[in-house]
C-alpha positions in Angstrom: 100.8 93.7 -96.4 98.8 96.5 -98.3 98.5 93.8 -101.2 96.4 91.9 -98.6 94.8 94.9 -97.3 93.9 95.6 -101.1 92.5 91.8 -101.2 90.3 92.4 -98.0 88.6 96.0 -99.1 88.3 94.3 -102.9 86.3 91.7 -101.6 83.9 93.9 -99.6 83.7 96.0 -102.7 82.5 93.6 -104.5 79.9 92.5 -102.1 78.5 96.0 -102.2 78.8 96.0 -106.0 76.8 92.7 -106.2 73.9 94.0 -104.5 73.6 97.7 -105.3 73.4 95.5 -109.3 70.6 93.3 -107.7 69.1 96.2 -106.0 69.2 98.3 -109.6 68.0 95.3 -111.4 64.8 94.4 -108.7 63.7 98.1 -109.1 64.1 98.1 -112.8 61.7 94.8 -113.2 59.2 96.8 -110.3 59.2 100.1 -112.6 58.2 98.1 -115.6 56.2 95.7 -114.4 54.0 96.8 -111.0 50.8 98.8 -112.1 50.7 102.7 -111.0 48.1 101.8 -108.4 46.0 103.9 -106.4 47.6 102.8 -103.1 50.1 104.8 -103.9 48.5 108.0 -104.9 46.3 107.9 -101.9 48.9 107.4 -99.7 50.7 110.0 -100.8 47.8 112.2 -100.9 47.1 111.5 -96.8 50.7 111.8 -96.0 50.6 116.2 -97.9 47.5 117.5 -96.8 47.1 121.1 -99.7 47.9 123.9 -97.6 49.4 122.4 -94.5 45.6 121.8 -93.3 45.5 118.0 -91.4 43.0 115.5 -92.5 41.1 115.4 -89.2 38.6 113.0 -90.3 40.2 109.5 -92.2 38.0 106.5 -93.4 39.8 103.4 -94.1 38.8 99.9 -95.5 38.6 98.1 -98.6 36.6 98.5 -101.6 32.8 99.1 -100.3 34.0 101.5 -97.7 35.5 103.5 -100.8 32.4 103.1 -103.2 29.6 103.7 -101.0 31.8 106.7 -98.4 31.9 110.3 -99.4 33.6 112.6 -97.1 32.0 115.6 -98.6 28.9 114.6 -96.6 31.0 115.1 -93.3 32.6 118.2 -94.6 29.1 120.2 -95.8 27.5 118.9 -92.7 30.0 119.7 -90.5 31.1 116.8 -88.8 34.7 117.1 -90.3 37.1 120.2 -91.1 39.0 118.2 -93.2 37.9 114.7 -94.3 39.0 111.9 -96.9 38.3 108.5 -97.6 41.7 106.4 -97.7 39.9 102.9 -98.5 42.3 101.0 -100.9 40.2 98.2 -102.8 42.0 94.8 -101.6 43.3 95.9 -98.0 43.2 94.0 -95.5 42.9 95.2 -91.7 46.6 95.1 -91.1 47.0 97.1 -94.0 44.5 99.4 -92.3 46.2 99.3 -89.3 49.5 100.5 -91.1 47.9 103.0 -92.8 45.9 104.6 -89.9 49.8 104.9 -88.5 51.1 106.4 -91.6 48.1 108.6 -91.6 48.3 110.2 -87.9 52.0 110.6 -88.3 51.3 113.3 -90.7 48.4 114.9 -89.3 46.7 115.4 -86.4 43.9 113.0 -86.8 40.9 113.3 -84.5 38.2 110.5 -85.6 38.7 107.4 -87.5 35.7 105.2 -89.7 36.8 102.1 -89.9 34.7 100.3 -92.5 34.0 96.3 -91.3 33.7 93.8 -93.9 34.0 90.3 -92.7 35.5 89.1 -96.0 38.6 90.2 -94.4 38.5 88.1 -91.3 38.4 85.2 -92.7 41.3 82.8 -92.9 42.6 83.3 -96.8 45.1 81.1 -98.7 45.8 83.7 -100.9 46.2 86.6 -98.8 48.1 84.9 -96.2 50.5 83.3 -98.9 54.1 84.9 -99.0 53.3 87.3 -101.7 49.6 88.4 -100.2 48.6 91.0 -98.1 51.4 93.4 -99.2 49.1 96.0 -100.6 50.0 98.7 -98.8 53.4 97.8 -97.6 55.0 98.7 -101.6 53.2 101.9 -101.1 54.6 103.2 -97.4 57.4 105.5 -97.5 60.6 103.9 -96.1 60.6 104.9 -92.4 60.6 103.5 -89.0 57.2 102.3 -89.6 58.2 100.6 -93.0 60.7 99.0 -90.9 58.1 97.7 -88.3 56.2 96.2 -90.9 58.6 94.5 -91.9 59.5 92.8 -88.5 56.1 91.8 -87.8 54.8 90.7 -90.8 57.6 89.8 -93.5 60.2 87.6 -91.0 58.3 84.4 -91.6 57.7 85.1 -95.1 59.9 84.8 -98.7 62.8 86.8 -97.8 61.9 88.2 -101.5 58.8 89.9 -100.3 60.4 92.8 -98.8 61.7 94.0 -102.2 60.1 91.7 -105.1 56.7 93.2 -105.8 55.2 90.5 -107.5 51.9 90.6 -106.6 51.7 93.9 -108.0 52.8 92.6 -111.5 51.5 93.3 -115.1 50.2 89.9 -116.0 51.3 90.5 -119.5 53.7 92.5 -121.9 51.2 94.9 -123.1 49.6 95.7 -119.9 53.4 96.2 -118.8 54.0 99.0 -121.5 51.0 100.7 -121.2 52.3 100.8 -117.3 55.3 102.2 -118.6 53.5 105.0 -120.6 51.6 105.5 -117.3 54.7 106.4 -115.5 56.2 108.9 -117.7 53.7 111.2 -117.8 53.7 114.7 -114.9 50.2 113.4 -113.8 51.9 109.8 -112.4 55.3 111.7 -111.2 52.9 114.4 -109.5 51.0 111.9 -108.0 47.6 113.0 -109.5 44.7 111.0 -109.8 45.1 110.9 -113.8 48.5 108.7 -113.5 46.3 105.6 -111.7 45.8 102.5 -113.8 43.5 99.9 -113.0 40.3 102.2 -111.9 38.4 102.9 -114.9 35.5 100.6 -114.5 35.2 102.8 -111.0 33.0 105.4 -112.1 34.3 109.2 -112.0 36.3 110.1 -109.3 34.9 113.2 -106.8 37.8 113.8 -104.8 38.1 113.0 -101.3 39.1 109.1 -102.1 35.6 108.9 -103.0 34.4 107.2 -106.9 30.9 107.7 -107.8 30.0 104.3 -109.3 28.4 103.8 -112.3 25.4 102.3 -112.0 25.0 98.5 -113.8 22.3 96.6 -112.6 22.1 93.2 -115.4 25.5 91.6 -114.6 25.3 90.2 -111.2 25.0 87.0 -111.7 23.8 84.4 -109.8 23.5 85.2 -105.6 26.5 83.7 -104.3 27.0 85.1 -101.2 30.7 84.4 -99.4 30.6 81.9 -96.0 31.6 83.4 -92.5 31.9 81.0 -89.7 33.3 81.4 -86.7 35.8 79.2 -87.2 36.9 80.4 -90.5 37.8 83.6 -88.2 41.5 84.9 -88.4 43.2 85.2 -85.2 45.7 87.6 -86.8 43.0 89.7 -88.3 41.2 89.6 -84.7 44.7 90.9 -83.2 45.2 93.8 -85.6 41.9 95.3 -84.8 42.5 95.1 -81.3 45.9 97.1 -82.1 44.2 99.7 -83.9 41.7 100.0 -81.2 44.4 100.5 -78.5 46.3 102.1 -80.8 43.5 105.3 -81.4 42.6 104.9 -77.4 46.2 105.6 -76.5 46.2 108.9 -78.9 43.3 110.5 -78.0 41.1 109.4 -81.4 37.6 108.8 -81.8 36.8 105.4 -83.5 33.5 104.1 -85.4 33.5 100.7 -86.7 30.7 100.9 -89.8 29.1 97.8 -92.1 28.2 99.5 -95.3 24.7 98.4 -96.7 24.9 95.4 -99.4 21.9 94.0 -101.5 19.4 93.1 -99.1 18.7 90.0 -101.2 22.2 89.0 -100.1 21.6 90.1 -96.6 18.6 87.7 -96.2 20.3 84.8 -97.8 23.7 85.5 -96.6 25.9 85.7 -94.0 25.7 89.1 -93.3 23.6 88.4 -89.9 26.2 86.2 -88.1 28.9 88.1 -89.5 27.7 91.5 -88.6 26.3 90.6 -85.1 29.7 89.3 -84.1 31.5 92.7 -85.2 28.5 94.3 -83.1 29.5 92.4 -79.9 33.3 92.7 -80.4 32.6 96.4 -80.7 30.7 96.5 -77.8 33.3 94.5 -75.6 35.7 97.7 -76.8 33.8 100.3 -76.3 33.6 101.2 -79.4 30.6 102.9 -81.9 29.3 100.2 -84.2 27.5 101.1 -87.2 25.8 98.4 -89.3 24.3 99.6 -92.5 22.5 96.8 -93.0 19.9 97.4 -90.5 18.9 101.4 -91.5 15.8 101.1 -91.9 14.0 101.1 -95.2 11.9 104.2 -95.1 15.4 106.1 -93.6 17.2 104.6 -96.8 15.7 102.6 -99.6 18.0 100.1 -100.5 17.6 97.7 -103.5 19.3 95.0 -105.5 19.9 96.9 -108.4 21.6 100.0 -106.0 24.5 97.4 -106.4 27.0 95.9 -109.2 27.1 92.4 -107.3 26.0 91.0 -105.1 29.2 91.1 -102.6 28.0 95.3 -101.8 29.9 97.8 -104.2 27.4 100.1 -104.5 26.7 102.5 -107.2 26.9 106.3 -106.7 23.4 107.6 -105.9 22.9 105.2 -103.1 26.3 106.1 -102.0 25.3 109.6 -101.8 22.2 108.8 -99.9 23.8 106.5 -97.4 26.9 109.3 -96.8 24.3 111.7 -95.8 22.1 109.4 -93.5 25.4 108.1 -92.2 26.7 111.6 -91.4 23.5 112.6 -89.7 23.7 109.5 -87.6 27.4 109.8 -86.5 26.5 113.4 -85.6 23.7 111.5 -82.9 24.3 110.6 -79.7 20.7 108.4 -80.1 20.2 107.3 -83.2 18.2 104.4 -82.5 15.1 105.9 -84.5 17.5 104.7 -88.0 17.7 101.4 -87.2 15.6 98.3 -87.3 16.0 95.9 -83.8 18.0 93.4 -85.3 18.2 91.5 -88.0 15.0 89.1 -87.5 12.9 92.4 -88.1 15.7 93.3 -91.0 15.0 90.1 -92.7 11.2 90.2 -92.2 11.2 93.8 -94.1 12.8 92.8 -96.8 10.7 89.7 -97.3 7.4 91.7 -96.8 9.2 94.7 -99.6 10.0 91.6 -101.9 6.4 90.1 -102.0 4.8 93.7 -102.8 7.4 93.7 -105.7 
């Protein structure tokens, strides 16, 4: 009898054996492999405000809300007590969902900038793929809300997702141990801006999630400006913003949708007008403030091609700089129609009339 008994706890033994080895082994290929990102220190950053003192103020997005948003703008003008930029180059808007909950459960966030870039609300093979669109998720402390992520977005997907980080990997030996290096050193194990990989072409970083860009205007290219059709639209993508905007109406925080400025060459031949006007309307059927950079007007901010590194909108520092402080001064406005051009047809026609006295 306790020979069988023996049998039947040997054989769950072994079954916990088994995968605390694969567990050991899967976290040993992700500490060699997966780049010391900076999802991860900005996370972490957001979730230990210095000196118990809550970010009040958050601005999340993808990569042109993080080159072209500096939150000392809100803190010297006063519009914030405590701001910082969390944009994460690559995330999506569930991602920015996630991380505006990961965000107000460890402060006591009052306003919220979400930067708009209809990129992201397109329907993506890549990004919707079982190893896409896990950005953030590697990066989010396991808790409840790790937990809910997983429900709602990994169920359907590679059962391998919720533990593999491949998306995340080095794509080559060398770029593995230099990774390795990386994460041995007290400035990646402190979480300092110092143990990030992957962010020197960025420009110095200022603090705040904010990199000052360096400018480069010769290597654009040829304009190639990405489609946006309606149809193309994601009706996930469409549901996660509705989430975060009953998410910040249901807790009492303030939320501004904002289009950061991109090269007004792309803006006349682009898609920027359909795009942006539909953002404007679903804005407007949620109440909510809509800011489209695009349509400051040229004597508020002088925008021009080479105030950009492409042509998709990453803008170099000194615009940035400029834009954060006309931005501030119009989020602090109740009216600031004076900024703005009418709509795009008068947009459009400015930058045509600017180009022919060029």
């Amino acid at each position: 009898m306790k020979k069988k008994a023996f049998k039947e706890i040997l054989k769950y033994v072994r079954v916990i054996v088994f995968f605390a080895v694969i567990t050991i082994l899967v976290e040993a290929v992700n500490y060699v492999m997966v780049q010391p990102g900076y999802a991860r220190y900005i996370i972490h950053t957001v979730d230990n405000p210095d000196d118990g003192s809550d970010y009040d103020c958050i601005v999340v997005g993808a990569s042109h809300g993080r080159a072209s948003i500096d939150p000392h703008y809100f803190l010297e003008m006063e519009y914030a007590v405590n701001p910082i930029n969390m944009c994460i180059q690559g995330a999506t808007v569930i991602d920015n969902y996630y991380m505006i909950r990961e965000a107000c459960n460890n402060n006591d966030v009052k306003k919220i900038i979400l930067e708009l870039d209809y990129q992201y609300w397109d329907k993506n093979l890549k990004r919707d793929s079982d190893f896409g669109d896990l950005l953030v998720y590697g990066q989010l402390p396991f808790t409840s809300l790790k937990m809910e992520y997983i429900v709602n977005q990994l169920m359907d997907k590679d059962f391998r997702t919720i533990y593999f980080r491949r998306y995340a990997f080095a794509k080559n030996w060398k770029t593995a141990k230099k990774y390795m290096a990386t994460k041995k050193t007290d400035e990646y194990k402190n979480f300092q801006i110092e143990g990030v990989a992957g962010i020197d072409t960025e420009g110095p970083y200022q603090g705040l999630g904010f990199f000052y860009r360096t400018k480069v205007t010769d290597k654009k290219g040829k304009i190639n400006p990405s489609p946006w059709t309606y149809d193309d639209l994601n009706p996930k993508v469409q549901k996660y913003f509705q989430k975060i905007v009953k998410y910040c109406k249901d807790n009492g925080i303030e939320l501004i949708c904002v289009t950061t400025p991109i090269p007004p060459s792309s803006v006349a031949s682009g898609a920027a007008n359909e795009a942006n006007t539909y953002f404007r309307q679903i804005c407007d059927e949620n109440n909510v403030k809509y800011i489209d950079g695009n349509l400051i007007k040229n004597e508020v901010l002088d925008v021009s091609d080479d105030d950009f590194s492409d042509w998709e909108g990453h803008m170099n520092g000194e615009l940035a700089e400029q834009f954060s402080e006309i931005l501030t001064e119009i989020l602090m406005k109740e009216d600031n129609s004076e900024y703005f051009y009418s709509g795009y047809d008068e947009c459009i026609e400015a930058i045509k009339v600017r180009g022919n006295e060029n």
